[in-house]
C-alpha positions, 0 to 999 in steps of 0.5 A: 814385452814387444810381441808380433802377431801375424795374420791377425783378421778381423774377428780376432781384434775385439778379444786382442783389444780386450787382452791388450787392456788388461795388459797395458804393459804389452806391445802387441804388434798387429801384422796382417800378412802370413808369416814367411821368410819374405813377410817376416818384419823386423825383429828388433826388440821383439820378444815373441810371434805368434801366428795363425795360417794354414798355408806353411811357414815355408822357413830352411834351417836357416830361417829358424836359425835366424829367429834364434839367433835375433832373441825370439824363444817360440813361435805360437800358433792361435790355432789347434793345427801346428803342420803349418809350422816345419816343427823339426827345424824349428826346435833344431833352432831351439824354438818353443812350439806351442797350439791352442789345443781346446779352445772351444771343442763344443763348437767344432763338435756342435758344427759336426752335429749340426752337419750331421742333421742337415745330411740326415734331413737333406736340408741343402737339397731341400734349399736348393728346391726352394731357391729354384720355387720347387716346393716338392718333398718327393726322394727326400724322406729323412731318418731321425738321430735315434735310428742311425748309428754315427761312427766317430774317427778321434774322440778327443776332446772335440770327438769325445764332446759330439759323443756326448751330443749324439748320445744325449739325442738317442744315437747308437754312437761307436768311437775309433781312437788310439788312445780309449778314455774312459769318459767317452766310453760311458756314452760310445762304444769303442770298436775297431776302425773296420767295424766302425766303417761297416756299421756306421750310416754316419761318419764324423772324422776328428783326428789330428793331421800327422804321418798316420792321418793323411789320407785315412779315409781312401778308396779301401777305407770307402769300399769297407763303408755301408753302402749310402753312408754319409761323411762329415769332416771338420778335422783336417782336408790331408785326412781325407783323399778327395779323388776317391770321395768323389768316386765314392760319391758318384758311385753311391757308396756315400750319398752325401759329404759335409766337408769343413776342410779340404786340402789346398784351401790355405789360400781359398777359404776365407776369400772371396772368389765371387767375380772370378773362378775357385783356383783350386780344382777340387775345391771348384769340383766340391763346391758344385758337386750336389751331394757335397755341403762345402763350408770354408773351415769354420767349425771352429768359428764362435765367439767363445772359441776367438776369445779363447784362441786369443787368451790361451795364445797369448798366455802361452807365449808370455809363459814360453818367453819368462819361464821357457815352458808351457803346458801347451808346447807340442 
């Protein structure tokens, strides 16, 4: 079985090296550009694609028509995300379209948490103090975990597992979701969104990115929050709308934004701008904004969660191309 794999980084090659050893029957074809119409390598003999990208496919009808049409059955992304995929189109081609929905949700929910107390304990101003030798304490006196009320937008398996954390440490801990679970409600309380806004000091969004998520947290969204509240996202940029966070910024309604995503970053994060300007203008606003901590989508990034990635993608796909079916088909 030939498969192609696209986008394939650095850190991915020691666990497809291990995958590859354990499956010496495989031929797994490592191409290092993003999938598009224009970057799509030739198709003889291959079974399967996988990909990993935030930027879109960017395929017409005819693109996934053509896949169909040259053998391929699924496209599988190493990823939780699927938006980057024209899914509709793709499954009009007959295409099995398949993610990797828990990798690893302890490390996105152990990033967030670890967000959450560096905004709590001001820790960026803190370091940007020191890197300039000033080693005064003044404005920055910090509130324990146990004393603020952390609200949490998608308690999934990543939103439910920092429920967990956060409860664990003393937190009085509210969850918004669709769908309740019971497990979650044993250490979260679930509440409306209105009243999440309204009483959380902490805001930690993980949702999916789809028609109902994009631009969640807006300027209404904003204008219902505690006065100095502090947001984090480690879900998707789309969910929240950048020009009325930065409002919010300047006008005090947050005090501080730990962002992991941002919208536009596909071709930003992950590159490296340090002799040339960030050519995207909100992230450019962002990285220089004092009260916002910028990280280049890496909640996700451990050992544990490559290695899953890794495995449950490339099981899935061989699943998909011998049986037709997947668990993991969305």
């Amino acid at each position: 079985m030939k498969l192609h794999l696209y986008s394939v980084q650095a850190h991915e090659e020691k666990a497809l090296d291990a995958y590859q050893a354990q499956h010496p029957e495989l031929e797994l074809v490592r191409i290092d550009t993003e999938l598009h119409p224009d970057t799509l390598v030739d198709l003889d003999g291959v079974d399967g694609i996988l990909i990993q990208q935030r930027t879109p496919i960017g395929g017409d009808q005819t693109f996934y028509d053509t896949l169909s049409v040259q053998g391929i059955k699924q496209i599988t992304t190493r990823t939780a995300g699927y938006d980057m995929i024209e899914v509709d189109r793709a499954k009009n081609a007959g295409l099995s379209i398949s993610n990797v929905p828990a990798y690893s949700p302890r490390s996105v929910a152990e990033f967030a948490l670890m967000q959450i107390f560096r905004l709590l304990r001001h820790t960026p101003a803190f370091d940007t103090r020191v890197a300039k030798q000033n080693f005064l304490w003044a404005g920055l006196a910090a509130r324990e975990i146990h004393s603020v009320t952390v609200g949490i937008i998608g308690a999934g398996r990543i939103g439910g597992t920092l429920a967990g954390l956060l409860h664990a440490l003393g937190a009085r801990v509210l969850v918004y979701d669709v769908r309740p679970r019971v497990e979650v409600s044993y250490v979260a309380d679930y509440v409306d969104i209105q009243t999440l806004l309204k009483q959380s000091d902490v805001i930690s969004i993980h949702v999916d990115l789809n028609s109902t998520s994009i631009d969640l947290i807006n300027r209404d969204a904003f204008a219902e929050m505690k006065t100095g509240m502090m947001l984090v996202n480690a879900s998707r940029g789309p969910v929240v709308n950048t020009e009325a966070l930065f409002e919010a910024l300047d006008n005090g309604q947050v005090a501080a934004a730990a962002l992991d995503t941002m919208p536009n970053e596909g071709p930003i994060f992950n590159a490296d701008f340090t002799n040339g300007a960030i050519p995207d203008i909100n992230i450019a606003k962002a990285q220089a904004h004092p009260n916002i901590l910028l990280t280049p989508h890496i909640a996700f990034f451990t050992d544990t969660a490559i290695d899953n990635m890794t495995q449950i993608a490339l099981d899935d796909a061989i699943k998909i191309i011998k049986t037709g079916q997947s668990e993991h088909t969305v």
